[in-house]
C-alpha positions as CSV (number, residue, x, y, z in Angstrom):
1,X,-10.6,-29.1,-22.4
2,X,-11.0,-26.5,-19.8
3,X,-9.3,-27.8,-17.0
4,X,-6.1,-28.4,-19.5
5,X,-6.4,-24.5,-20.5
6,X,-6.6,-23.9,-16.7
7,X,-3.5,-26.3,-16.0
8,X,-1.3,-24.9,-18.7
9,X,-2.2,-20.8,-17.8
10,X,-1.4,-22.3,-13.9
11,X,2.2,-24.2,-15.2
12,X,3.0,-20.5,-17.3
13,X,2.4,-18.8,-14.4
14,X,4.8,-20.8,-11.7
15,X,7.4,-21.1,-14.8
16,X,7.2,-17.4,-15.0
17,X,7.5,-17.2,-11.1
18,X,10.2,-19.3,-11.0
19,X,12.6,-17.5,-13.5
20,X,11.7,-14.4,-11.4
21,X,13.0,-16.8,-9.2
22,X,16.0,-17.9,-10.9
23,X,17.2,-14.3,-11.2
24,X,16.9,-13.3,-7.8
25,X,18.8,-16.6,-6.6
26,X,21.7,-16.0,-9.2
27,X,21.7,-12.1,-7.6
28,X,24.0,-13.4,-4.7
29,X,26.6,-16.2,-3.9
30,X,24.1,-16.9,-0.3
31,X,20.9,-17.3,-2.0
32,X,22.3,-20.2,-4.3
33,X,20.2,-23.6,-4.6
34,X,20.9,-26.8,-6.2
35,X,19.7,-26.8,-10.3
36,X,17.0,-29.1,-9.0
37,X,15.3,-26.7,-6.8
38,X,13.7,-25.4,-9.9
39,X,11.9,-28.0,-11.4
40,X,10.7,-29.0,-8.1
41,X,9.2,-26.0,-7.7
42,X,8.0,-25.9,-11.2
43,X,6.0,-29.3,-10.4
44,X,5.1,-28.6,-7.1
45,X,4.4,-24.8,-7.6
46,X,1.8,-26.2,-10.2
47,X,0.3,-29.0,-8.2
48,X,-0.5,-26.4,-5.4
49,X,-1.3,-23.7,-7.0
50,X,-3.7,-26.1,-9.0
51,X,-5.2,-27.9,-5.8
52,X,-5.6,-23.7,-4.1
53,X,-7.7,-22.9,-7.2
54,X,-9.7,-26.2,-7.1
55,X,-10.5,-25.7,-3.3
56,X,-11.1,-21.6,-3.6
57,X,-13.1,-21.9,-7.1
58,X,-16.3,-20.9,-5.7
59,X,-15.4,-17.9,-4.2
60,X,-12.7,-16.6,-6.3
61,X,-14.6,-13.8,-8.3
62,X,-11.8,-11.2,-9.3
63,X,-8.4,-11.8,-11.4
64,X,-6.5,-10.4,-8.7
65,X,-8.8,-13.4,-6.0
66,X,-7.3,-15.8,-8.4
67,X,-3.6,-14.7,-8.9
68,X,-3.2,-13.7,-4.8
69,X,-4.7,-17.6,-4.3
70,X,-2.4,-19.0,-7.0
71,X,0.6,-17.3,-5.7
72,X,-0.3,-17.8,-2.0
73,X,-1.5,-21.4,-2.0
74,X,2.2,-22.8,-3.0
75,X,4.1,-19.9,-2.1
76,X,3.7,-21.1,1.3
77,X,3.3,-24.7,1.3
78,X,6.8,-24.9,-0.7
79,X,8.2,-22.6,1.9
80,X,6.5,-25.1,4.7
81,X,8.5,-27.6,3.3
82,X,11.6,-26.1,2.6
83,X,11.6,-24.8,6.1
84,X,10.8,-28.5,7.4
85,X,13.8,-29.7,5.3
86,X,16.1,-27.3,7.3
87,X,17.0,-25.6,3.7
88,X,16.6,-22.0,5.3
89,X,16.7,-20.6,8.7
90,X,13.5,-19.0,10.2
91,X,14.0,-15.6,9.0
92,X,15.0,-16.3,5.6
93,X,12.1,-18.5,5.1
94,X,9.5,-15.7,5.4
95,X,12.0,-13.5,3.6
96,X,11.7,-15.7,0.3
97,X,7.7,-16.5,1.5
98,X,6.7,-13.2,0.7
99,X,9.4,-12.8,-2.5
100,X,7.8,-15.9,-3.8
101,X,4.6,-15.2,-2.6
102,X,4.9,-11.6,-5.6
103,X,7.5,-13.9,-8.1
104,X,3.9,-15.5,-8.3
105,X,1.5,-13.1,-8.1
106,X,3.1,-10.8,-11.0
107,X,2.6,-13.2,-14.0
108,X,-0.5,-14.3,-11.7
109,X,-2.5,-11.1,-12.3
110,X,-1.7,-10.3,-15.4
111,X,-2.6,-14.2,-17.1
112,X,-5.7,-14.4,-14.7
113,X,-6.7,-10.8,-15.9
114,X,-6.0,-11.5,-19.4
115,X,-7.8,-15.1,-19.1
116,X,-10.6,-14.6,-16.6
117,X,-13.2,-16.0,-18.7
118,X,-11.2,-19.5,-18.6
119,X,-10.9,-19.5,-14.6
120,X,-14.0,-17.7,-13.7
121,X,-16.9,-20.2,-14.6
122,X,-20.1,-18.6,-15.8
123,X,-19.3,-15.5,-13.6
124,X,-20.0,-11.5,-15.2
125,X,-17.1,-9.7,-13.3
C-alpha cells in the first residue's frame, strides 16, 4: 500500500508540473506543442521520476533530496529525448531543462515536505 501512496504523491506531483507546464507553453505562439505532449510527459514524467526515487531511496534523507531528485531525474531524461527527437534546438532544450527541472520541483517540495513520512522509510529527519 506504500508504494501506491508513493506512486500517486509522484503522478500529483508531475500533473502539477505539467500544468505549470501547460501555462508557460500557452504564454507564447513559439513555445506551442502538440495536445499530446502532455500526457506523455504526464506518463513519462511519472515513470522517471518513480525509477529516480527507486534508485536514490537510500540516500535521499531531506524533502527538498526528494523533490530536487523527482524533478531532476525526468526533467532531464524527457529533455534527452525531446532533444534526440529534434523537437527543440540546443539552446532551447536547456532553456525548458531548467524551467522543467523548477515546474517539478515547486509541487515537489511542498508534497514531499508535507508527506515525508510516506517517502522517507523509517528515517527521523
Amino acid at each position: 500500500m506504500i508504494w501506491l501512496k508513493r506512486i500517486w504523491l509522484i503522478l500529483i506531483i508531475i500533473c502539477l508540473g505539467t500544468v505549470i507546464d501547460y501555462i508557460v507553453h500557452q504564454a507564447d505562439p513559439r513555445f506551442s506543442v502538440p495536445f499530446e505532449y502532455f500526457p506523455h510527459k504526464i506518463f513519462y514524467g511519472t515513470l522517471w521520476a518513480f525509477v529516480g526515487y527507486l534508485v536514490f531511496k537510500n540516500y535521499l534523507k531531506t524533502p527538498f533530496g526528494l523533490a530536487f531528485t523527482m524533478a531532476a531525474v525526468p526533467a532531464v531524461l524527457l529533455q534527452v529525448m525531446y532533444f534526440i527527437q529534434g523537437h527543440l534546438l540546443l539552446w532551447v532544450t536547456i532553456f525548458f531543462l531548467f524551467l522543467h527541472f523548477l515546474m517539478f520541483l515547486l509541487p515537489g517540495f511542498y508534497i514531499c515536505r508535507k508527506y515525508k513520512n510516506v517517502f522517507i522509510d523509517n528515517q527521523i529527519i
